[in-house]
C-alpha positions, 0 to 999 in steps of 0.5 A: 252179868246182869244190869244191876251187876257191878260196873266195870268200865273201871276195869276197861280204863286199867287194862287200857292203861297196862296196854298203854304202858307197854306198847307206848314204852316199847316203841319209844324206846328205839332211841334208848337203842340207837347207840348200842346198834351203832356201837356193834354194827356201824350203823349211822344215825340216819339209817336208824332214823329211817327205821324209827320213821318206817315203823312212824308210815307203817302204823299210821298208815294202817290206822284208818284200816284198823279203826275201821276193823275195831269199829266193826269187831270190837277193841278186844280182839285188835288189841289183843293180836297186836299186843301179842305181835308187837311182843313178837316183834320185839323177841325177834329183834333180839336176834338181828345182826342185819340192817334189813332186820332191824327194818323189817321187825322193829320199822314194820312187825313193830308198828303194826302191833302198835297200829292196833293197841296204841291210842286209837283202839284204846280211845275207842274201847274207853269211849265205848264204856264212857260218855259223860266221863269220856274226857276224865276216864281217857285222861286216867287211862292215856296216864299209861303213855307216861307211865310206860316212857317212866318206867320202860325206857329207862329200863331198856336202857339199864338192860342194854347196859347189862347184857346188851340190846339183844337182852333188852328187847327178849325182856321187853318183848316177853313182857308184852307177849305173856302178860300184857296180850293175856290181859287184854284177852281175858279181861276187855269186853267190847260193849257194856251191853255185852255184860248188860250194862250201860256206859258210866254205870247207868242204873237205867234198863241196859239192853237198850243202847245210848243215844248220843250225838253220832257221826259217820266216817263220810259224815266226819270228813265232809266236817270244817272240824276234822280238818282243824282237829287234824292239822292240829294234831299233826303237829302234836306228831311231828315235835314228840317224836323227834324229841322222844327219838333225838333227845338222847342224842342230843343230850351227848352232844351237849357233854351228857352221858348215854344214859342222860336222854333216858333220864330225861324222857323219865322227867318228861313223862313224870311231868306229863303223868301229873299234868295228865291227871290234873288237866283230866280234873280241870278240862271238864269244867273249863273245856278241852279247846283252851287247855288243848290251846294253852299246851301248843303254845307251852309246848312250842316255847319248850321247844325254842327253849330247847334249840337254844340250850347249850348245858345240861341243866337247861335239857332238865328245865326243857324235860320238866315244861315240854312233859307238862305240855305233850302226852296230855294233848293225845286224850284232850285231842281225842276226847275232843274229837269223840264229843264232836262225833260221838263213838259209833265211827270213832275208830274210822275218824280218829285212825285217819287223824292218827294217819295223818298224825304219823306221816307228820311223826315220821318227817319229824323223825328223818328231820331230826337226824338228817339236820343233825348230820348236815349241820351238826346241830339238831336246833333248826329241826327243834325250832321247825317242831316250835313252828309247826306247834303255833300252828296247831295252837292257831288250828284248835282254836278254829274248832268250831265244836258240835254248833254245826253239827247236825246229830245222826242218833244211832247206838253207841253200843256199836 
């Protein structure tokens, strides 16, 4: 394909949409699970919550690992094998009968195919084809994690309600198998210099690479910056996860049916999709730092809002502000963090943000459910989440941005 080909880099952001969709979707929906395991094999609330915090350790530790490998082999075929084993995963737990099961193909298989095709490689595919869009294009294509919380969770719970959780995930795992694994294999390329173009569509001489502002991994890490941008992102780990997993759970605790956390996640992940595509308009022109600081400090009031409700229509007012507020920090994050460093080591730097992000995603987890267990309220480990928020408020707000920056210029064609 020729530089005067058609651009592409379109296709780029719906591919990592539909993967996007499905990986975010199948992994968070373990909650949607929780009660049915229990119901047929006695399973307590705290041994599931060490699976879901398990699958939170493996994947993040194994991001810095993976960044690595796609900076050197491209987001194709990463994405592509960890589609297809988290698809496998997931048909594999469709015949568990054994805690030990549940641990080794939800808490680890599970985790290590979203390690690969989850935010991470997605951003970097998408950073590969975009620079002057990074920021709009990141936004339209994270869409997928709302997307994939509307539409999938929901689902497996419908399917448990049919045929039970073993018919949920044979669906849910077939679907990520055999269609979404063949998507990405058949139509991502690595580069715009694989098909002779250029990022955003540039009709100038493709061949020849664009020159940006680059960072090294070494170069990134010795950064005042990669330290805010991390704490910051920490936090945006710890309170999404704990909602997403023990949401449900504590719908039924205040008098709602099974079915309610489902629908909750549903309004949240509307919510975010409209804030997702909104804020992906509005960040360009004002800047990704002050809308990153104005979601911490809406998110950590939604989650005060939360530990203090106590009826079903405050969980909806909950659901509404706390969408608005959450998935939008990932692309905001990240694109802020590919301005600042640019894309040749982006998978490096952003897998060791993300590590960092799911050690503190995995506490947020076990926090929830043992709080819930000792006291019989989740609202101290909800409060915990509002705390930690205000901290990453008061962390964006340090970054510096690129003014420190002395620029490595070398090929984003990586």
């Amino acid at each position: 394909m020729g530089a005067g080909s058609q651009f592409i880099g379109g296709r780029m952001v719906t591919i990592s949409f539909l993967v996007l969709m499905g990986a975010f979707g199948l992994n968070l929906s373990a909650g949607q699970f929780f009660a049915e395991l229990h119901e047929v094999h006695g399973w307590s609330l705290s041994t599931l919550s060490m699976a879901v915090s398990v699958n939170m350790i493996v994947w993040g530790v194994l991001q810095p690992f993976l960044g690595r490998l796609v900076d050197r082999i491209g987001p194709r075929p990463v994405i592509t094998a960890s589609a297809a084993l988290m698809g496998f995963a997931f048909l594999m737990s469709a015949t568990i009968e054994y805690q030990w099961q549940f641990f080794l193909y939800y808490g680890v298989l599970t985790a290590i195919g979203f390690a690969g095709c989850g935010s991470m490689a997605n951003a970097v595919l998408v950073s590969r084809w975009y620079v002057k869009g990074r920021g709009r294009m990141l936004a339209r294509s994270s869409m997928g994690i709302n997307i994939g919380q509307l539409l999938l969770l929901p689902l497996a719970g419908w399917l448990i309600y049919l045929g039970g959780s073993q018919m949920a995930f044979a669906v849910l795992g077939a679907g990520m198998l055999f269609i979404v694994a063949p998507i990405v294999f058949f139509g991502v390329r690595n580069n715009p210099h694989e098909v002779g173009q250029l990022p955003d569509g540039d009709t100038a001489q493709a061949g020849g690479g664009t020159q940006s502002r680059n960072a090294t991994f070494s170069e990134a890490i010795r950064s005042f910056d990669f330290y805010c941008a991390t704490i910051g992102f920490v936090t945006c780990g710890y309170s999404l996860y704990m909602v997403a997993m023990h949401l449900p759970g504590f719908a039924v605790d205040l008098g709602g049916t099974k079915a309610l956390g489902g629908n909750l996640l549903g309004v949240a992940a509307c919510a975010s999709a409209v804030s997702m595509w909104t804020l992906g308009q509005v960040a360009p022109r004002i800047g990704k730092k002050p809308v990153l600081i104005g979601l911490y400090v809406v998110r950590a009031l939604a989650l005060a809002w939360l530990a203090m409700s106590g009826q079903i229509w405050q969980l909806y007012v909950f659901a509404v502000v706390y969408g608005v507020s959450s998935i939008p920090i990932i692309p905001l994050k990240t694109g802020l963090i590919g301005d600042r460093f640019g894309a040749a080591g982006l998978g490096a730097i952003l897998g060791s943000a993300w590590f960092a992000h799911q050690i503190l995603a995995a506490m947020g987890v076990y926090v929830g459910g043992a709080v819930r267990e000792a006291t019989g309220t989740y609202a101290p480990a909800f409060l915990s989440a509002a705390v930690l928020l205000a901290i990453g408020a008061l962390a964006t707000a340090a970054f510096r941005g690129v003014q420190d920056f002395k620029p490595v210029i070398v090929s984003e064609q990586g």
